[in-house]
PDB file of the backbone (N, CA, C, O) and the ligand in Angstrom, with CONECT records:
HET     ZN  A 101       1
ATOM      1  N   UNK A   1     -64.523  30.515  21.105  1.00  0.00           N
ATOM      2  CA  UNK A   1     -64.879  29.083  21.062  1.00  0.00           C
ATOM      3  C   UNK A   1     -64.872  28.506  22.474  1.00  0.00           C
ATOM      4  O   UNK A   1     -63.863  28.471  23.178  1.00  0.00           O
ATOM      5  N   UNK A   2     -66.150  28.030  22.857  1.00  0.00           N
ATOM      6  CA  UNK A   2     -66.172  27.219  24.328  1.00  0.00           C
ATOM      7  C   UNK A   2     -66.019  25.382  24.033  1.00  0.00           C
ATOM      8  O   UNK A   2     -66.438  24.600  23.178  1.00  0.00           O
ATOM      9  N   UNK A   3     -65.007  25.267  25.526  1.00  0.00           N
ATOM     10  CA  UNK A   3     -65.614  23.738  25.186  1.00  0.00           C
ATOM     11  C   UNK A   3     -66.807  23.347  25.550  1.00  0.00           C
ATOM     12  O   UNK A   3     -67.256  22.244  25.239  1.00  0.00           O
ATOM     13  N   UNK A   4     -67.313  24.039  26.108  1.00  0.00           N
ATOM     14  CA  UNK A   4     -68.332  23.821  26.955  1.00  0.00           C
ATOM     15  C   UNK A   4     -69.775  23.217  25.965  1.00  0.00           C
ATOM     16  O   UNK A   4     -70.815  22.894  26.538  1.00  0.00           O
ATOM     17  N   UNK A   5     -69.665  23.158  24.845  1.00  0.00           N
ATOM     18  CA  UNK A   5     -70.355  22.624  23.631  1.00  0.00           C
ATOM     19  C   UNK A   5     -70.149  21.197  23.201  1.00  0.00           C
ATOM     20  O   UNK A   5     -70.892  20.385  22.648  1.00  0.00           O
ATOM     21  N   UNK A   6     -68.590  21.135  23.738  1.00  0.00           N
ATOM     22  CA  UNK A   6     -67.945  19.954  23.193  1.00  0.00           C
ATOM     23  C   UNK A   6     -68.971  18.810  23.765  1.00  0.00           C
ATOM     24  O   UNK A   6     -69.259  18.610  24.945  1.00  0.00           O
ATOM     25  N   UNK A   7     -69.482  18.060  22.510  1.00  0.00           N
ATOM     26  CA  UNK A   7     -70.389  16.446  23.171  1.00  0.00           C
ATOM     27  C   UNK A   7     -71.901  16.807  23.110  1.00  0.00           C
ATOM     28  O   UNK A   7     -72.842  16.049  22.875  1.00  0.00           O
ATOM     29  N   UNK A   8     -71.917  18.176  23.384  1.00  0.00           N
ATOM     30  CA  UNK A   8     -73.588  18.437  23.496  1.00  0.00           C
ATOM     31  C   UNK A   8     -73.765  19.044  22.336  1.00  0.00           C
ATOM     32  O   UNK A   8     -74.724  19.709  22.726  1.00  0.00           O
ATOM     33  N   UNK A   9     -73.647  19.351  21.297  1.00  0.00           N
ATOM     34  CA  UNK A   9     -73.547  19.842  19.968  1.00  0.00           C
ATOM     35  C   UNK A   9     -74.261  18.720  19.139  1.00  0.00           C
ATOM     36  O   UNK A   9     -75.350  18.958  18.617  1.00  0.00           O
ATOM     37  N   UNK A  10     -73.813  17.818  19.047  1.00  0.00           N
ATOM     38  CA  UNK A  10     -75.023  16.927  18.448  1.00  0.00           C
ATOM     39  C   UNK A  10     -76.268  16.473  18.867  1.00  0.00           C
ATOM     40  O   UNK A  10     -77.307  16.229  18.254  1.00  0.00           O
ATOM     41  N   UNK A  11     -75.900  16.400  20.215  1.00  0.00           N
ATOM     42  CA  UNK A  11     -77.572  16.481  21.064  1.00  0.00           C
ATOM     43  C   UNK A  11     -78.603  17.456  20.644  1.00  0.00           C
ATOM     44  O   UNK A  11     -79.750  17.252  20.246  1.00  0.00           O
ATOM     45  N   UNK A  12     -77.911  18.624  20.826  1.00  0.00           N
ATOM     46  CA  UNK A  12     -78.844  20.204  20.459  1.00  0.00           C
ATOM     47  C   UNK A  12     -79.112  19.900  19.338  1.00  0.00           C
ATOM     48  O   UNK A  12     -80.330  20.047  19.237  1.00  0.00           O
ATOM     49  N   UNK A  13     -78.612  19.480  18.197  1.00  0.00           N
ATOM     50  CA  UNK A  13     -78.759  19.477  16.600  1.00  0.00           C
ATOM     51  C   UNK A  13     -79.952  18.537  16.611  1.00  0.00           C
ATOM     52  O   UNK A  13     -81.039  18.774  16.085  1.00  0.00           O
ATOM     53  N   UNK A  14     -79.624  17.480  17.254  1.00  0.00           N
ATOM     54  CA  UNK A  14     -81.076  16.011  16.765  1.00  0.00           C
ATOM     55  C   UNK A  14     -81.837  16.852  17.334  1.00  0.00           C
ATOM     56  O   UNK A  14     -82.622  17.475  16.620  1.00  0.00           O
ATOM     57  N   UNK A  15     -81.818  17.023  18.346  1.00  0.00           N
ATOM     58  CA  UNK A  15     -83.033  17.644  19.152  1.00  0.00           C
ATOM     59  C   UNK A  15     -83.544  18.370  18.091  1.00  0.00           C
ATOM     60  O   UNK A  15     -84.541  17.788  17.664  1.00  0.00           O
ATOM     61  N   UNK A  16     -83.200  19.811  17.218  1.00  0.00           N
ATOM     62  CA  UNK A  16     -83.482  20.935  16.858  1.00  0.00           C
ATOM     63  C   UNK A  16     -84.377  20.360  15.579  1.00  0.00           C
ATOM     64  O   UNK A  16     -85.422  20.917  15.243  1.00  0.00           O
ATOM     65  N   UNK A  17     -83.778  19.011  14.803  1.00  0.00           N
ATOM     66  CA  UNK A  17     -83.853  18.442  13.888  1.00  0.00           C
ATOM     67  C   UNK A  17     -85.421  17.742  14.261  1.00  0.00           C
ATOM     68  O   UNK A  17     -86.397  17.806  13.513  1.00  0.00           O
ATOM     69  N   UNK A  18     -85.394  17.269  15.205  1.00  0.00           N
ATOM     70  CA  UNK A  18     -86.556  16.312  15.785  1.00  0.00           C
ATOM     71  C   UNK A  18     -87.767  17.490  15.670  1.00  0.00           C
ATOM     72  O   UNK A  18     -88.876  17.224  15.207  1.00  0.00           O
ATOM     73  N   UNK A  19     -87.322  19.053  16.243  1.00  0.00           N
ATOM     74  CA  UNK A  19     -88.907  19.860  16.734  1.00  0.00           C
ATOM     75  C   UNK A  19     -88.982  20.340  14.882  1.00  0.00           C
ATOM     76  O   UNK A  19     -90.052  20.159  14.301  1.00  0.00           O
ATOM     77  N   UNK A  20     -88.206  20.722  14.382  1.00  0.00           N
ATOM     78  CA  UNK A  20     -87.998  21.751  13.064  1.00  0.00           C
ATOM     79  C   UNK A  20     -89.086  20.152  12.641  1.00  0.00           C
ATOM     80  O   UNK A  20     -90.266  20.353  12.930  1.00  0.00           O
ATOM     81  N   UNK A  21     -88.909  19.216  12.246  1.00  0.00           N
ATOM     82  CA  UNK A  21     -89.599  18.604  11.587  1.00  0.00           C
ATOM     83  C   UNK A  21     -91.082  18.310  12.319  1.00  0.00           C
ATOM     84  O   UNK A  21     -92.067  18.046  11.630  1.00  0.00           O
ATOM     85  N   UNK A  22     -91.140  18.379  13.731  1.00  0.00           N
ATOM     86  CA  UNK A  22     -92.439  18.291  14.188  1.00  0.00           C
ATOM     87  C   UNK A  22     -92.960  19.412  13.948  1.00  0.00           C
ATOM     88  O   UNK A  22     -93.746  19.375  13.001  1.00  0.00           O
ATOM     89  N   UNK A  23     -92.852  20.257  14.362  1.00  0.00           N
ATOM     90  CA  UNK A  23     -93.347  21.820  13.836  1.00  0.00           C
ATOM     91  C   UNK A  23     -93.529  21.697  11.988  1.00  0.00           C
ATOM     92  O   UNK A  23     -94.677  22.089  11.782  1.00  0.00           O
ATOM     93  N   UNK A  24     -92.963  21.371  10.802  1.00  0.00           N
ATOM     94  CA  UNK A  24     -93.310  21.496   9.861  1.00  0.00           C
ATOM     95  C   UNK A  24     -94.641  20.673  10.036  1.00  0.00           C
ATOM     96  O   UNK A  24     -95.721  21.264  10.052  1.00  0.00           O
ATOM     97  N   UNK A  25     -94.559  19.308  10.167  1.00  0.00           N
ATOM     98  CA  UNK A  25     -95.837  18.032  10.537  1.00  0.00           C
ATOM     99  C   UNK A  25     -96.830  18.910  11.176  1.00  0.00           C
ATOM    100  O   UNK A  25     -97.899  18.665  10.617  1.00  0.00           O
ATOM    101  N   UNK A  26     -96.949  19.545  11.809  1.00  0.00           N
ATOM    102  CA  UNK A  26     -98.101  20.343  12.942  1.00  0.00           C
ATOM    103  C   UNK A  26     -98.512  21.441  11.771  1.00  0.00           C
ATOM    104  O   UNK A  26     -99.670  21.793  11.547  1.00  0.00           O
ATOM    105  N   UNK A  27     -97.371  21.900  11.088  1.00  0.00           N
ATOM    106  CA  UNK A  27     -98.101  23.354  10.138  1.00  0.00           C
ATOM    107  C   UNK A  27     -98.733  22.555   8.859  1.00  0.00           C
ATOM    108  O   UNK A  27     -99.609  23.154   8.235  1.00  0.00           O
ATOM    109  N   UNK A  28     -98.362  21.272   8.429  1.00  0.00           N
ATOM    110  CA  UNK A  28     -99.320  20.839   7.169  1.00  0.00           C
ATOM    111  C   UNK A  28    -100.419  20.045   7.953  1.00  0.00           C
ATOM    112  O   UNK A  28    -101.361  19.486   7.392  1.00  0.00           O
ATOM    113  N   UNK A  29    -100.273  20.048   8.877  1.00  0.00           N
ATOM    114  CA  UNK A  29    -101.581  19.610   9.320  1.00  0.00           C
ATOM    115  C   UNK A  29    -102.643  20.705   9.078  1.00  0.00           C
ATOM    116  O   UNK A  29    -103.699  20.600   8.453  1.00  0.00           O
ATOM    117  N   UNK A  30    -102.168  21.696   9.663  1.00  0.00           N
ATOM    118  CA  UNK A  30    -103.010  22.854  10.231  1.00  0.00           C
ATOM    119  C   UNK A  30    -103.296  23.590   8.933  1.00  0.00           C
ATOM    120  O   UNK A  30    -104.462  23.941   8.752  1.00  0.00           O
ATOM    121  N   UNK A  31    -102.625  23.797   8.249  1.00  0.00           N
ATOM    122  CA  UNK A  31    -102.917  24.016   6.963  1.00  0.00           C
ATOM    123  C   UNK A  31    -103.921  23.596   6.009  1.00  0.00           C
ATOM    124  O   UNK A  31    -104.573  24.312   5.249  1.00  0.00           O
ATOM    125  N   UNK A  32    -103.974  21.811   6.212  1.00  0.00           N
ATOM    126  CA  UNK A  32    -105.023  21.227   5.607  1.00  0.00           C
ATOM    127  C   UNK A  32    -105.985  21.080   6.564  1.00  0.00           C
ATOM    128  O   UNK A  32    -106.208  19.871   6.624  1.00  0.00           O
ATOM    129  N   UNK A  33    -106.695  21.679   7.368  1.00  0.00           N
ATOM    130  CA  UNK A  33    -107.273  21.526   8.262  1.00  0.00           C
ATOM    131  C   UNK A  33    -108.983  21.542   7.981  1.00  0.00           C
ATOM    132  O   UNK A  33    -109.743  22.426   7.585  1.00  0.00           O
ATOM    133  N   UNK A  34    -109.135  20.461   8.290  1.00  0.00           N
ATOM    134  CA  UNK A  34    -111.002  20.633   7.785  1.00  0.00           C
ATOM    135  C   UNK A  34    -110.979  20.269   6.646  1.00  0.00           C
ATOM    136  O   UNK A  34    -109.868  20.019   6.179  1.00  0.00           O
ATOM    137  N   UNK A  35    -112.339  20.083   5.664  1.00  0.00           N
ATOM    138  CA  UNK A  35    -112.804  19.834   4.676  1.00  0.00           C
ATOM    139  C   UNK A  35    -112.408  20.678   3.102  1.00  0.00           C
ATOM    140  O   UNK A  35    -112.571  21.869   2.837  1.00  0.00           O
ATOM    141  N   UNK A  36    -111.967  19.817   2.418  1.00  0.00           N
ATOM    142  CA  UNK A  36    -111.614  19.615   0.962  1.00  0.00           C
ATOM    143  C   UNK A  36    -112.473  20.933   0.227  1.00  0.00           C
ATOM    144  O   UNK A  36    -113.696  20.892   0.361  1.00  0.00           O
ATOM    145  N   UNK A  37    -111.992  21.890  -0.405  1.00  0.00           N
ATOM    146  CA  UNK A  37    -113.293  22.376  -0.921  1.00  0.00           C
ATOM    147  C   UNK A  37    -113.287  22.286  -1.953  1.00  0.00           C
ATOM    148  O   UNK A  37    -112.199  21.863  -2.345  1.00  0.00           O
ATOM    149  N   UNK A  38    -114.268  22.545  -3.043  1.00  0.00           N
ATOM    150  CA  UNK A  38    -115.054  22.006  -3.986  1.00  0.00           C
ATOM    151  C   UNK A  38    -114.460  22.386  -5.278  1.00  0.00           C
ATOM    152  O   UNK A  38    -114.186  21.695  -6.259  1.00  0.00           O
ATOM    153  N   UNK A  39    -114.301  23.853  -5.016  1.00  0.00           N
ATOM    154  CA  UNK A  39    -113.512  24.715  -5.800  1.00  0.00           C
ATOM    155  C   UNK A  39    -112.722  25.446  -5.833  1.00  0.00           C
ATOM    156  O   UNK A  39    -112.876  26.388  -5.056  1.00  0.00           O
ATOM    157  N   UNK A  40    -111.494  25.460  -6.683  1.00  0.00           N
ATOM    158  CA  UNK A  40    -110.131  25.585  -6.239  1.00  0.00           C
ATOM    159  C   UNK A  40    -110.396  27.454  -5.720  1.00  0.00           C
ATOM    160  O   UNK A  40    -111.192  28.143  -6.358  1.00  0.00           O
ATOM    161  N   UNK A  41    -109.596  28.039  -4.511  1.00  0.00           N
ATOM    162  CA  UNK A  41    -109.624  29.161  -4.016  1.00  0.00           C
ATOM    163  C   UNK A  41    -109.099  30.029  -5.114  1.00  0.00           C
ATOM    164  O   UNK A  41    -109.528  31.115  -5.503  1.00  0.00           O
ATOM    165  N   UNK A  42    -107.848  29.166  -5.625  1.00  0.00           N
ATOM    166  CA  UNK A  42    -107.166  30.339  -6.496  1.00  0.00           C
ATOM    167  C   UNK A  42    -108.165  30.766  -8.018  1.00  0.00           C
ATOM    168  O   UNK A  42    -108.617  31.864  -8.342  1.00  0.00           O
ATOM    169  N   UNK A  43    -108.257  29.539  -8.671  1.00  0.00           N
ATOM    170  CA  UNK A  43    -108.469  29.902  -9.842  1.00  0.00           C
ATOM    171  C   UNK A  43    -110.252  29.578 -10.051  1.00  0.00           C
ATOM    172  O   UNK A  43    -110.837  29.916 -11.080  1.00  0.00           O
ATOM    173  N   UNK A  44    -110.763  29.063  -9.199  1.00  0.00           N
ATOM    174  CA  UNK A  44    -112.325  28.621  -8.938  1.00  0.00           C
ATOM    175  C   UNK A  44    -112.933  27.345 -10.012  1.00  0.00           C
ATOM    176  O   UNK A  44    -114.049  27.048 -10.438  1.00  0.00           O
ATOM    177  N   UNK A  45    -111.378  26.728 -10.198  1.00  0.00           N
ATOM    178  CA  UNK A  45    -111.458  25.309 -11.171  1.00  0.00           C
ATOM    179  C   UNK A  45    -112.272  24.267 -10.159  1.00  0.00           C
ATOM    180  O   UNK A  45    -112.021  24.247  -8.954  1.00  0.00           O
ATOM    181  N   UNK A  46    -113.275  23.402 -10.768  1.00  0.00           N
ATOM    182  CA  UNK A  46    -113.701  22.162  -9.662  1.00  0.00           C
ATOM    183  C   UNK A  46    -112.047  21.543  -9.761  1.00  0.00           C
ATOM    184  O   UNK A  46    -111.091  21.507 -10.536  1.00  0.00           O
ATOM    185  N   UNK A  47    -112.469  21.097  -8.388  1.00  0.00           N
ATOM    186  CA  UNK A  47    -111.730  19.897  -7.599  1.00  0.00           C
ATOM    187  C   UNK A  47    -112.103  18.736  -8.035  1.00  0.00           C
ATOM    188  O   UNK A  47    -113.259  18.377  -7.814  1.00  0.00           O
ATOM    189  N   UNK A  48    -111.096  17.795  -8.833  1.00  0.00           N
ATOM    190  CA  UNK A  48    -111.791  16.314  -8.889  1.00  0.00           C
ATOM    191  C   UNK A  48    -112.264  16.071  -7.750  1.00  0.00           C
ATOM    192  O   UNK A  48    -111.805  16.555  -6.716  1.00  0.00           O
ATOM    193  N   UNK A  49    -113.449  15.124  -7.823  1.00  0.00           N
ATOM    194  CA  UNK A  49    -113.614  14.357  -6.091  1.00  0.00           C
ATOM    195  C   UNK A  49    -112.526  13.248  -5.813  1.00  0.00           C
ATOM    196  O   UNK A  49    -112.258  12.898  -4.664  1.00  0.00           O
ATOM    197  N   UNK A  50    -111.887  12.692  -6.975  1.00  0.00           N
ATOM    198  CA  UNK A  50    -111.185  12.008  -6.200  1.00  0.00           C
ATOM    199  C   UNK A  50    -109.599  12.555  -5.645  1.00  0.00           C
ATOM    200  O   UNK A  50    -108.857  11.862  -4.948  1.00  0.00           O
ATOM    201  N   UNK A  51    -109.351  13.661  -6.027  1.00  0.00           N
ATOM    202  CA  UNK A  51    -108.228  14.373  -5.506  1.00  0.00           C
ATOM    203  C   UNK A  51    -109.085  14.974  -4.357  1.00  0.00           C
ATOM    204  O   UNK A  51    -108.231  15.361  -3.560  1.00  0.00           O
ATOM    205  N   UNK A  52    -110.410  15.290  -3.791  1.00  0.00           N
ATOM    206  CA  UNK A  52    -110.473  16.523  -2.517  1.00  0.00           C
ATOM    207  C   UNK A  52    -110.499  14.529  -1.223  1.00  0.00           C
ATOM    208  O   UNK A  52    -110.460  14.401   0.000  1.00  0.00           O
ATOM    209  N   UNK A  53    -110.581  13.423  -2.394  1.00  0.00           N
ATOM    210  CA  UNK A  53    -111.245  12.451  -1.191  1.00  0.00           C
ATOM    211  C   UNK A  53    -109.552  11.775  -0.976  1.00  0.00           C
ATOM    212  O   UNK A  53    -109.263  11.085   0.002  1.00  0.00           O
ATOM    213  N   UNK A  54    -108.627  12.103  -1.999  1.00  0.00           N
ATOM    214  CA  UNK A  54    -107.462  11.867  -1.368  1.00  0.00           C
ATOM    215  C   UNK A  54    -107.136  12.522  -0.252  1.00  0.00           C
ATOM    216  O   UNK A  54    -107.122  11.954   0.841  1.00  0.00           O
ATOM    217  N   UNK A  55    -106.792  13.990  -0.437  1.00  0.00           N
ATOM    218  CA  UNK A  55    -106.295  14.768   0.710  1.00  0.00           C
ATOM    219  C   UNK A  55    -106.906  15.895   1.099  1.00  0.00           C
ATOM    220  O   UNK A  55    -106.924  16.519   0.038  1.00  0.00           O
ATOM    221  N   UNK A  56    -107.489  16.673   2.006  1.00  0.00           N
ATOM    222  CA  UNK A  56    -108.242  17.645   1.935  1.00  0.00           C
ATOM    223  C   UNK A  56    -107.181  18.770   1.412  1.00  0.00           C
ATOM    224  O   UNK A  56    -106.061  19.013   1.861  1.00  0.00           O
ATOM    225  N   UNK A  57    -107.847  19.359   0.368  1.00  0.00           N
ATOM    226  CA  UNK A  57    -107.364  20.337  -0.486  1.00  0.00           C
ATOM    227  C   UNK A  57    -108.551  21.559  -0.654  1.00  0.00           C
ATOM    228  O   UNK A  57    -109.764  21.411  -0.804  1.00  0.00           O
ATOM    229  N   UNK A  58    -107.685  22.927  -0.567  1.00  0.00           N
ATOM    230  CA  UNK A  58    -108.083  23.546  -1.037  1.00  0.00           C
ATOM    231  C   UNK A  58    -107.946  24.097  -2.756  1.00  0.00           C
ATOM    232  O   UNK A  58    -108.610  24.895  -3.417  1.00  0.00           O
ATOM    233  N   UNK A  59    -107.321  23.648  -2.919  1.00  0.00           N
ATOM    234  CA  UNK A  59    -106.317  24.383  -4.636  1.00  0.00           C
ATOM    235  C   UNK A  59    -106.411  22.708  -5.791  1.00  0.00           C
ATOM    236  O   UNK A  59    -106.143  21.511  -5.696  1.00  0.00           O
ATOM    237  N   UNK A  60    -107.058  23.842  -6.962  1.00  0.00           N
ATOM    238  CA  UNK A  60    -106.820  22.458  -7.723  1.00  0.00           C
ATOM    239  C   UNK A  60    -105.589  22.028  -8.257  1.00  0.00           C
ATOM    240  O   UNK A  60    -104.674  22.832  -8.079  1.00  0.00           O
ATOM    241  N   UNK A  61    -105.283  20.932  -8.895  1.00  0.00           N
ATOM    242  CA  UNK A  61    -103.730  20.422  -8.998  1.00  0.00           C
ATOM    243  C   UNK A  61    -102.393  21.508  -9.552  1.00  0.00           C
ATOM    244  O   UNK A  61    -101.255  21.720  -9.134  1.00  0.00           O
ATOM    245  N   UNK A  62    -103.179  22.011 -10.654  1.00  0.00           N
ATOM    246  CA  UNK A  62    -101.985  23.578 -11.359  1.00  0.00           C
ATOM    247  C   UNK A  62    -101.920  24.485  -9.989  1.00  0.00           C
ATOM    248  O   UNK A  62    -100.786  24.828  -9.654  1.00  0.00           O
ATOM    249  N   UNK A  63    -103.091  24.940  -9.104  1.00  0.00           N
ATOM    250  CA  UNK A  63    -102.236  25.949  -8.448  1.00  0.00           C
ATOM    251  C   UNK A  63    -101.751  25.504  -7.113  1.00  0.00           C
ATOM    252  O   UNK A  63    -101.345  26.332  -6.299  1.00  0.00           O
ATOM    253  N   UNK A  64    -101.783  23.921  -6.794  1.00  0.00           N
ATOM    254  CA  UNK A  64    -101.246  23.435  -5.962  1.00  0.00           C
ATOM    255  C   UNK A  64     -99.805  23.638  -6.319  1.00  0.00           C
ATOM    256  O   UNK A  64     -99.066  24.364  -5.655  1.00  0.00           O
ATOM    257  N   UNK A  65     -99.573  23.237  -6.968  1.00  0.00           N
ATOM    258  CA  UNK A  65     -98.388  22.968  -7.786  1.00  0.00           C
ATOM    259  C   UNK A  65     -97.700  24.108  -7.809  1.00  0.00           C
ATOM    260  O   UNK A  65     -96.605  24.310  -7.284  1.00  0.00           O
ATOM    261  N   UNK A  66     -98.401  24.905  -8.467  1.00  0.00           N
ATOM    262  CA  UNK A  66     -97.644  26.221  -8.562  1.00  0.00           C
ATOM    263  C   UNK A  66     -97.377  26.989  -7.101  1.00  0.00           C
ATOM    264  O   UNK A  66     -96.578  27.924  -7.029  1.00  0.00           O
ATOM    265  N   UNK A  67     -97.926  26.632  -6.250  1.00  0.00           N
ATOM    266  CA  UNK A  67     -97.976  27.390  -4.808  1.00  0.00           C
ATOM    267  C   UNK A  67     -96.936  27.128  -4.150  1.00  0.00           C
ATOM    268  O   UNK A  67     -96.267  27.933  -3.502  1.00  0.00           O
ATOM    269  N   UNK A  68     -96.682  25.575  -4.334  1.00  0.00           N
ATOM    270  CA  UNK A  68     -95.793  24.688  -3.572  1.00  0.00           C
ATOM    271  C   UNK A  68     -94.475  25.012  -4.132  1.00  0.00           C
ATOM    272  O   UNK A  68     -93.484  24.987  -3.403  1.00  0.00           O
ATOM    273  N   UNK A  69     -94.400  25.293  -5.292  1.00  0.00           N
ATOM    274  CA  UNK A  69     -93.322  25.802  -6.188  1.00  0.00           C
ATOM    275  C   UNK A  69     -92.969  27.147  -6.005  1.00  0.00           C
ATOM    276  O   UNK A  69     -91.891  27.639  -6.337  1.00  0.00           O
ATOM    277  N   UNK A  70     -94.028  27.806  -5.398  1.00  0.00           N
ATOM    278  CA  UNK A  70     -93.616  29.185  -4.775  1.00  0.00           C
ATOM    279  C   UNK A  70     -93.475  30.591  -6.564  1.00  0.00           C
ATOM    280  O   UNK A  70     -93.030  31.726  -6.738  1.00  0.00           O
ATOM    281  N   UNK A  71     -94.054  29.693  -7.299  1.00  0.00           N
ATOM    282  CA  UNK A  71     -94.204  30.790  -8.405  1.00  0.00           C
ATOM    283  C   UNK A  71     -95.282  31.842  -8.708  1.00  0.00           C
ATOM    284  O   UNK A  71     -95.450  32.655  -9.617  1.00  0.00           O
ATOM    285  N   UNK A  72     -96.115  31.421  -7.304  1.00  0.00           N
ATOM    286  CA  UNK A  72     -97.201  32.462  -7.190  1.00  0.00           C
ATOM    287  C   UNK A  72     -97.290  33.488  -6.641  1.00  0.00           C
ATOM    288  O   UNK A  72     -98.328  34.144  -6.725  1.00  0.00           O
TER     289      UNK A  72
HETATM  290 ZN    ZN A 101    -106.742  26.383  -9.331  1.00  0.00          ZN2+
END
């Protein structure tokens, strides 16, 4: 155990806290990147238009869902 942590330990943490969440923000960006498509990748269900004109999506709502849920 150093003291040498002592005081800067919460600094490092916000900090780590601040990029871990910019870095997630940068990967759903990049993820949704570009145009909505028409028909879902997974299951080749149409996309409502008004779900691809909410958010650009690739996946229709079940395998969004299910993806995000990680049961796929
Ligand atoms: Zn689907």
């Amino acid at each position: 155990m150093s003291t040498a942590w002592a005081g800067g330990t919460d600094a490092i943490l916000e900090r780590m806290e601040q990029m871990t969440s910019l870095f997630v923000e940068e990967t759903r960006k990049s993820m949704y990147k570009g145009e909505s498509a028409t028909h879902c990748e997974e299951c080749g269900e149409e996309i409502p238009e008004s779900r691809r004109l909410a958010i650009p999506c690739k996946y229709c709502v079940d395998c969004q869902t299910a993806l995000e849920k990680g049961s796929k």
